[in-house]
N, C-alpha and C positions, 0 to 999 in steps of 0.2 A: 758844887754843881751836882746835881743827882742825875742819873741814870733814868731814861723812861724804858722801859721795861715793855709795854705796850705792843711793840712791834712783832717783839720777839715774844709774848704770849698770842697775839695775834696766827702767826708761823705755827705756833704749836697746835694750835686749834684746831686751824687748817687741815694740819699734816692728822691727824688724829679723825677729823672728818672723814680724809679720801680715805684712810683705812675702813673706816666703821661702814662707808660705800662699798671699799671694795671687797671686803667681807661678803656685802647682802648680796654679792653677785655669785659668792661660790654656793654653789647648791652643797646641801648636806641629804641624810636623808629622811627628812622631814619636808612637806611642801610650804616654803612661804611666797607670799606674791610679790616681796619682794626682788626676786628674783626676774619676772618678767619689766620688772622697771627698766631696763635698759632696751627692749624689744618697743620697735616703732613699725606700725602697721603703714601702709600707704592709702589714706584714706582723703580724698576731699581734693587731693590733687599733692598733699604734703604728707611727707611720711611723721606719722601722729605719734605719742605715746600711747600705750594702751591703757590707761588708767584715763587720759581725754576723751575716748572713743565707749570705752564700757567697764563694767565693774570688775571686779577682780578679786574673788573671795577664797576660803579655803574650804573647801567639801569634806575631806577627808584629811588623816596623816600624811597620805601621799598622793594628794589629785586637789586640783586648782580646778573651778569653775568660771572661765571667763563669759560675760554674756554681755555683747555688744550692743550700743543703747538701737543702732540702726542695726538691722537685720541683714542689709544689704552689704556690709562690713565684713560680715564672717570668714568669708573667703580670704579677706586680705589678712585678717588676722591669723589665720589658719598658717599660711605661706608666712608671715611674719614672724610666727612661732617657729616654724622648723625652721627656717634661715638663720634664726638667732643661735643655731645648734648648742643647746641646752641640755643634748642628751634625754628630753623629754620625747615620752608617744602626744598627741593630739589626736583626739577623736569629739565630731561633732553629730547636734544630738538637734533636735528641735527646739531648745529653748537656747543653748550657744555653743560653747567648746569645752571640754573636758580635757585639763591637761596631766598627765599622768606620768609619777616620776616613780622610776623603775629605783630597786633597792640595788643602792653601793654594794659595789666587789671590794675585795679586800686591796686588788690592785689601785682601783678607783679611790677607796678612801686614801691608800698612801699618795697616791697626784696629787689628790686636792691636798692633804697634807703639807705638801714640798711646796703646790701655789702657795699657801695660807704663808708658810714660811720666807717665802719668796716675798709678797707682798708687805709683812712685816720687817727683813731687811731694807724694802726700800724705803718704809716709812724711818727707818733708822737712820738710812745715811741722810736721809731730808731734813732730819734734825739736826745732825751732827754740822750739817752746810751749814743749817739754820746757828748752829753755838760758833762757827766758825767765822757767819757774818756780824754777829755782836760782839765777839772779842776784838775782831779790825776794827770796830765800831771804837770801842773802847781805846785801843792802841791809839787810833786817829785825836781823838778827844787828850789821850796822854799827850801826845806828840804838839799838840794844837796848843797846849797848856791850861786848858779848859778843867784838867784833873791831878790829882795828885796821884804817885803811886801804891798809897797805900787803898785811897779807891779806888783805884782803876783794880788794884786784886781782889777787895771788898767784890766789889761789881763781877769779876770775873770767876768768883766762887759763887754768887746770887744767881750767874746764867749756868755755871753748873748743874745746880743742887734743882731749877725749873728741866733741864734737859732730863738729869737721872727722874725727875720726878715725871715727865713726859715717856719714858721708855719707857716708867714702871708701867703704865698705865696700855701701852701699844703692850706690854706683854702679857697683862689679863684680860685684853680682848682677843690673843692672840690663844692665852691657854683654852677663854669661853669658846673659839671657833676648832679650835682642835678634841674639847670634848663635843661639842654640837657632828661633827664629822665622823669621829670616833663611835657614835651612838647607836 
């Protein structure tokens, strides 16, 4: 009986997504818009994303141009921005909002640093869950008589070598965001 494997690449994907997400949430000191992705304006009666509501471009190295398709928006967007405390200034101009991202302290980049590394340990132990739900997997399957034991190790060395090869991968997005931070 073979192993599907599926699942548990499934998991990995996942767990490698919300990293790659929660990365584009730490500012660095470059401005990218993805950053305001997580920022929902209250427009129309429902609190919107800003990318539903107007564009969201890059001006500069460190200043975001948002320009709201409605004009009458601005305001929400404005209050949207600072509430998301971003640590950005917001300054509005006549054609929409200038978001303005002030240059990292030395203190500032070691936080983000310690997040970055934070968010990478958790993406860790989510794997580690994840190797620990496919080897019960496999035991159960031993146990059930569905496997023999020398596949059930076969198997259990195949979801190894997918996990080590899933950290490796959480740790060069991990080394890319700490030199992005670093810069």
């Amino acid at each position: 009986m073979a192993y599907d494997f599926s699942a548990l690449d499934a998991h990995i994907k996942e767990t490698e997504e919300w990293l790659t997400r929660e990365f584009s949430g730490i500012r660095t000191g470059r401005a990218t818009p993805a950053i305001l992705d997580s920022v929902k304006a209250e427009a129309y009666g429902a609190r919107t994303p800003l990318a539903q509501i107007g564009t969201v471009s890059i001006e500069d190295a460190r200043t975001l141009r948002v320009i709201p398709w409605d004009k009458s928006l601005q305001k929400a967007v404005e209050k949207a921005i600072q509430e998301a405390d971003l640590g950005v200034s917001v300054a509005t101009d006549d054609q929409g909002l200038r978001v303005v991202f002030p240059d990292l302290t030395a203190e500032r980049r070691t936080m983000l640093m310690k997040l970055a590394n934070e968010k990478v340990e958790h993406a860790k132990v989510t794997l580690r869950g994840h190797r620990g739900d496919a080897i019960k997997k496999l035991d159960a399957d031993e146990k059930e008589g569905g496997m023999g034991k020398d596949d059930v190790q076969r198997y259990k060395e195949e979801v190894q070598k997918k996990i080590d090869a899933a950290v490796a991968v959480l740790e060069v997005h991990s080394k890319k965001k700490h030199d992005e931070i670093s810069l």
